[in-house]
C-alpha positions, 0 to 999 in steps of 0.5 A: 263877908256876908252869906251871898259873897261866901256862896259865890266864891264857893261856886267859883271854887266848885267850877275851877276844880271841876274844869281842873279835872276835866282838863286833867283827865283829857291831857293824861294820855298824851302826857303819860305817853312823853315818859316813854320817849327814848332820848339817846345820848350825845353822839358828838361829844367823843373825839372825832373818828376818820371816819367821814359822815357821808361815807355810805352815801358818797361814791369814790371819786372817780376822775383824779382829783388835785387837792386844793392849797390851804390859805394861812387862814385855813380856807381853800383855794382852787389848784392851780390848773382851775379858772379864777373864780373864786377868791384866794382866801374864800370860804367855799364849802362843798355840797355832798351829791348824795343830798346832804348838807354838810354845815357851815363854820363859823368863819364862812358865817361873815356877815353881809354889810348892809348900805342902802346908797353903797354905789355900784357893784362890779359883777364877776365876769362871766367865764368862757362859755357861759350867758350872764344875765342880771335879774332883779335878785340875782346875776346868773352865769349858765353854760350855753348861748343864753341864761334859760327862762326857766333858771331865771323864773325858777331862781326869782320864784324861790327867792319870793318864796324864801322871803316870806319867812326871811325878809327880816334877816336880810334887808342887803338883799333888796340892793345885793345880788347873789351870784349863781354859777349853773354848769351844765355838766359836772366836768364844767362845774369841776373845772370852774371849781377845783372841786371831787368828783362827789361834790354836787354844789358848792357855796361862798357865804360871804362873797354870795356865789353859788355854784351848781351843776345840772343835777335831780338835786340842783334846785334843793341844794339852791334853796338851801345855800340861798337861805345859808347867805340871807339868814347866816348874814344875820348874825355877825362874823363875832357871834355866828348863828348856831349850827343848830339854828342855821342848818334847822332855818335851811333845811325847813326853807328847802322844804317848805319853800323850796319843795325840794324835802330830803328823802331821808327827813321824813324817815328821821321825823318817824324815828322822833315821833317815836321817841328818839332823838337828841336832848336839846340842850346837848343839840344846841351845843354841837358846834360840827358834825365831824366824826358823827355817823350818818344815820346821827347826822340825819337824825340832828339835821331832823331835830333841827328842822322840826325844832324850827318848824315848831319855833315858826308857828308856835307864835304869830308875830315877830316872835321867831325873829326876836328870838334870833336877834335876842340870840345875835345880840348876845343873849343866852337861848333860855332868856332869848327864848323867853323874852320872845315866846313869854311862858311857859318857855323860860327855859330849854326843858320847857320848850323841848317838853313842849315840842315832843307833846306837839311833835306826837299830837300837833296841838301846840303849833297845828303842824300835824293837824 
């Protein structure tokens, strides 16, 4: 090598280090702040307690309630004095009034067949006093003379914007229907339900019905359910999404989408930027949130959401995608994050790492810029 090549790679040397530095000094006071988060520990992993989650939040019933009859499979069917609307053997899950999202098991996660020239479906018919009216996407049952412009436009305008991020994960709903049922009153909805005085929603993955009543927290507890049937049907009855996935994707549509944020999220989103919170590969592996107390709860509906917040704008493309059908398709979530996103995340600890640096500066991903 003669003098000139020497010199040459010297001042190539010279310049690296020098920037190495320079990038070195300028990360060193976001970087020493990650070592003083606070990561609690699992809350889910002791047996579960009697007490229930939502137990601050939730009035005591005040109308007689009958219980609802099991199936040999475990699901619930309406007492017997409520009107048949939902099918004996569905999955319906309930929806807390108080605007908490209780999640869904893995047996309502059944997937939606998808046949582009599968014929014509029978619509449920509409019960006593209720308007039907068929949308483009939907069938709507509302108690009254007529189905509202406005619930017909409020529903169309929330599946439009529920697909910008969804699209992908549910071609079924260009040729499916989802079924809403909006009461206009809660002893309607109870009635047609056979559901508490405290549920303000309920909801039928796999048979795609909806059931709601005129309340301030309608239209979030729609966003939400919509995005359970067009993301959960995804994912087959055999791998369902995981809860921390499924219920992140619903509560990030709900507020982005559907402008209809939970008053505890932004609380709960204080509380991680300040430290605390769960370590990922223990949120990843809760399966339900029975015997956790509510302020656990909130605290891993956030993580969750603000995990998939990151997830989405980490990276533009289908990389968000291929991570859940990486996932779908069987894969552990270190290599369906990898083959997705590349380096540096190869690994649960490098994505959380990542997240918490982006979650207190908004340099990654741009969110809190």
């Amino acid at each position: 090598m003669d003098i000139l090549s020497k010199l040459r790679v010297l001042f190539w040397g010279l310049v690296i280090g020098l920037w190495g530095l320079f990038m070195y000094q300028y990360m060193d006071n976001d970087i020493s702040s990650l070592r003083r988060f606070k990561i609690s520990k699992n809350p889910f992993s002791a047996p579960p307690s009697p007490a229930a989650v939502l137990k601050r939040n939730l009035p005591s019933p005040q109308l007689p309630y009958q219980p609802a009859h099991q199936t040999h499979s475990g699901a619930q069917q309406p007492p017997q004095s409520t009107m048949n609307l939902v099918r004996p053997g569905a999955d319906i899950k309930e929806v807390a009034s108080s605007g908490m999202m209780p999640e869904h098991s893995a047996e309502e996660k059944t997937a939606i067949p998808y046949s582009p020239r599968g014929g014509e479906e029978t619509y449920p018919p509409a019960p006593a006093g209720f308007a039907m009216k068929e949308t483009r996407h939907f069938v709507l049952y509302e108690e009254g003379a007529e189905v509202s412009a406005e619930l017909e436009e409020t529903v169309e305008a929330l599946h439009g914007n529920i697909m910008l991020d969804l699209v992908a994960f549910s071609p079924w709903s260009r040729e499916k229907k989802v079924y809403i049922f909006f009461s206009q009153e809660q002893e309607t909805y109870r009635r047609l339900t056979g559901r508490p005085a405290w549920s303000g929603g309920a909801a039928s993955l796999s048979e795609r019905k909806i059931y709601l009543y005129k309340s301030d927290e309608a239209f979030g507890i729609l966003a939400h359910e919509l995005t359970h049937i067009y993301f959960d049907s995804f994912f087959p009855a055999g791998s369902p999404s995981p809860l921390w996935l499924s219920e992140g994707v619903a509560t990030y549509i709900q507020s982005e989408r559907g402008f209809a944020t939970p008053a505890w999220l932004s609380q709960n989103l204080a509380l991680l930027q300040g430290g605390s919170g769960f370590k990922l590969n223990d949120l990843v592996r809760i399966e339900n949130l029975q015997g956790a107390d509510e302020d656990n709860v909130r605290l891993w509906y956030a993580q969750s959401y603000s995990l998939v917040r990151f997830l989405m704008r980490l990276k533009a493309g289908d990389a968000f995608y291929m991570f859940c059908k990486n996932l779908r398709d069987g894969k552990p979530a270190a290599q369906s994050l990898y083959q997705a996103y590349g380096m540096p995340y190869n690994k649960l600890s490098s994505l959380e790492y990542a997240w918490r640096y982006d979650l207190k500066t908004g340099k990654i991903s741009g969110v809190n810029r």
